[in-house]
C-alpha positions in Angstrom: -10.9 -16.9 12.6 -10.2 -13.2 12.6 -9.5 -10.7 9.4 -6.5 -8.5 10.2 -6.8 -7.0 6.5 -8.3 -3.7 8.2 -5.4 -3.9 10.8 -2.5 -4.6 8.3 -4.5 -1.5 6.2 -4.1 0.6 9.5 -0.6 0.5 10.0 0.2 1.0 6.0 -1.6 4.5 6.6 0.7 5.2 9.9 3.6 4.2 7.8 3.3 6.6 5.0 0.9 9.4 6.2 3.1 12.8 6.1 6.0 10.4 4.9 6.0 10.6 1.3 7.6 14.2 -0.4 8.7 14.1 -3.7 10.2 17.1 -5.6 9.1 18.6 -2.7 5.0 18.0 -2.4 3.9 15.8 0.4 1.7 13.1 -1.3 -1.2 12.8 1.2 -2.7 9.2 2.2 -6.1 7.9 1.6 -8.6 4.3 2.5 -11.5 6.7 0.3 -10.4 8.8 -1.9 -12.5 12.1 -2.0 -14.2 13.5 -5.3 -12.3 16.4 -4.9 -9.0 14.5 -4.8 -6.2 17.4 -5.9 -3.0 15.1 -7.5 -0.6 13.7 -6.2 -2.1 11.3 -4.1 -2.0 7.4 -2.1 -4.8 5.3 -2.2 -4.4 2.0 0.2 -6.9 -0.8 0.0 -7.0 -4.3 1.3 -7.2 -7.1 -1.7 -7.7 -10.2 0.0 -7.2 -12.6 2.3 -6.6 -16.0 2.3 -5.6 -18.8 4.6 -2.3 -20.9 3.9 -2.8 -22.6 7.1 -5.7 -23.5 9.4 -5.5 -26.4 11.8 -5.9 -26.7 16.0 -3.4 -24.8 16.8 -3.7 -21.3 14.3 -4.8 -19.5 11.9 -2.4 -18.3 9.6 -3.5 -15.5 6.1 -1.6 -14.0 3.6 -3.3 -10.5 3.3 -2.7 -9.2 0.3 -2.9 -4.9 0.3 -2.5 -2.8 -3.0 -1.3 0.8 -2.1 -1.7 3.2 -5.7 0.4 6.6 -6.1 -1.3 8.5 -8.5 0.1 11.4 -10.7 -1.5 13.9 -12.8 0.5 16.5 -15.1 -0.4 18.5 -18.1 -0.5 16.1 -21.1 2.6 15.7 -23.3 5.0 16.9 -19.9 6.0 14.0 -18.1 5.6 13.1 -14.3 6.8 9.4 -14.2 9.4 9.8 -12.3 7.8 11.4 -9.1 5.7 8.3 -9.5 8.2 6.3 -9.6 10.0 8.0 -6.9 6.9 7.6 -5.1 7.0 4.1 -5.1 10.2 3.4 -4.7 9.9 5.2 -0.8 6.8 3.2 -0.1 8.5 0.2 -1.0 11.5 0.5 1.6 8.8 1.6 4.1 6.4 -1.5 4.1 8.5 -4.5 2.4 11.5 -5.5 4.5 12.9 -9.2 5.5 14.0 -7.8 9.4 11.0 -5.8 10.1 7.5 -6.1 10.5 3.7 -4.5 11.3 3.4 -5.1 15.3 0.3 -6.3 16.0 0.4 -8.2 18.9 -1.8 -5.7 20.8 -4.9 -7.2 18.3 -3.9 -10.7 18.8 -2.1 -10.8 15.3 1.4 -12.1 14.6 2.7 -10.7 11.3 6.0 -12.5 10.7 6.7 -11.5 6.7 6.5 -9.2 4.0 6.6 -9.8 0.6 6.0 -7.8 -2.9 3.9 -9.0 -5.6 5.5 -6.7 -7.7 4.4 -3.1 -9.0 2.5 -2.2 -11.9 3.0 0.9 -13.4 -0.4 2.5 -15.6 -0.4 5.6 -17.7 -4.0 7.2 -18.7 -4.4 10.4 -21.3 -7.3 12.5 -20.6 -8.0 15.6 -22.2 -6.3 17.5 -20.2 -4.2 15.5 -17.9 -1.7 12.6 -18.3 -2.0 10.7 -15.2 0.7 8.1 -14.1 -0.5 5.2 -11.2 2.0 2.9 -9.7 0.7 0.1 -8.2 2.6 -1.9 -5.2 0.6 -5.0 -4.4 2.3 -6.4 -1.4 1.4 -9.6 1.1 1.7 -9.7 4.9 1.7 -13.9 6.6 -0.4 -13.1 9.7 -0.9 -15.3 12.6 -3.7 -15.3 15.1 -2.4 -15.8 18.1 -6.0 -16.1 20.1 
């Protein structure tokens, strides 16, 4: 058996990298996010994977990836919309019942796309207010060899 997680991971990057503008900054993408992160930003990591089905024929996983838009904005002036927004985009990019990642090139069917749901996280420091939102999505992933 094979992990695609770093595969599915991949082609979330391709999918939003320079894709994302809200209120007019481009949110830039991220697998590490640096120490000298500037906000707005998307951080994409894989979750886990498990198999739903294993027998002679296949391998089939539900990869589960979590990608994080996070905010920052002077504390006591707003910004959860643009997270929102945020969101919102990535969500039409990456869940849809017609389309999915191709990844027959790596031996990988990936034949549906589900959300978890998104969960939405506000933090006060002392100087910021930062807003996450959280999309934790699944992929059903067949190896094909």
């Amino acid at each position: 058996m094979k992990d695609p997680s770093y595969l599915i991971r991949k082609k979330v990057f391709e999918a939003l990298n320079n894709n994302i503008t809200i209120s007019g900054t481009l949110y830039p993408v991220y697998n590490v996010v640096p120490s000298n992160v500037v906000y707005p930003y998307i951080y994409i990591y894989s979750l886990d994977a498990n198999t739903i089905e294993d027998n002679q024929q296949k391998y089939i996983q539900l990869i589960t990836t979590r990608v994080e838009v996070v905010t920052a904005f002077d504390t006591n002036t707003g910004g959860q919309l643009n997270c929102n927004k945020a969101i919102n985009e990535i969500s039409q990019l990456l869940i849809s019942k017609t389309s999915f990642f191709d990844l027959s090139s790596d031996n990988f069917n990936v034949y549906a796309a589900e959300s978890n749901g998104i969960t939405y996280v506000t933090e006060d420091t002392e100087t910021y207010t930062l807003y996450r939102g959280i999309l934790s999505f699944q992929n059903q992933v067949e190896q094909t060899t």
